[in-house]
N, C-alpha and C positions, 0 to 999 in steps of 0.2 A: 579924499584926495581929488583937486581938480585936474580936468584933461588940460588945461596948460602945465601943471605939474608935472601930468604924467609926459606928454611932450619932449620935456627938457630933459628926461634919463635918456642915459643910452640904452643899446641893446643888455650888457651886461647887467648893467643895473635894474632895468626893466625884469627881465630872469629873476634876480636874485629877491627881486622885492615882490615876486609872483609866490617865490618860495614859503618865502617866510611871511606871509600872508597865509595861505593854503595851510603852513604848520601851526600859524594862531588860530587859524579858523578851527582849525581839529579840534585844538585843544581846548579852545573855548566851546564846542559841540559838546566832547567830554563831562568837560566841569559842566555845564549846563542839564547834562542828564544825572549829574550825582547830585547837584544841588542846585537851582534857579542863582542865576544870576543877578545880579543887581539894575544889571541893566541888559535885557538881551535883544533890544535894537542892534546892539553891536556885531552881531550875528549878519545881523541883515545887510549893516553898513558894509565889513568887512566881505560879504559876498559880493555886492555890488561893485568895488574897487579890484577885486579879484579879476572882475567880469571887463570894467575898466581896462585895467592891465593887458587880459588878453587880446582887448579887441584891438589894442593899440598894436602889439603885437606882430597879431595877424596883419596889420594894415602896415604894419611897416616890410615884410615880406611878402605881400601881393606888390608893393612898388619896388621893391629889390628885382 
């Protein structure tokens, strides 16, 4: 996900798309310790957009 992507959500959307991020990442942690993954870059990517997300976040509540 690029940061002009992330940019154009609102607050709501921002939240919701933190969520269900955080709930793939689990479950792809999960599946990853029962059985290797096909691809577990996706672990990393997904962390990073997570991190994305938040910081976006935060910067929109330090300017509020």
């Amino acid at each position: 996900m690029k940061q002009s992507e992330i940019r154009e959500l609102s607050n709501a959307e921002l939240v919701e798309k933190i969520e269900n991020l955080q709930n793939e990442l689990t479950k792809m942690k999960i599946n990853h310790g029962i059985s290797p993954l096909e691809n577990p870059m996706l672990i990393r990517k997904n962390r990073k957009d997570i991190a994305r997300l938040l910081t976006e976040k935060r910067r929109r509540e330090l300017n509020a």
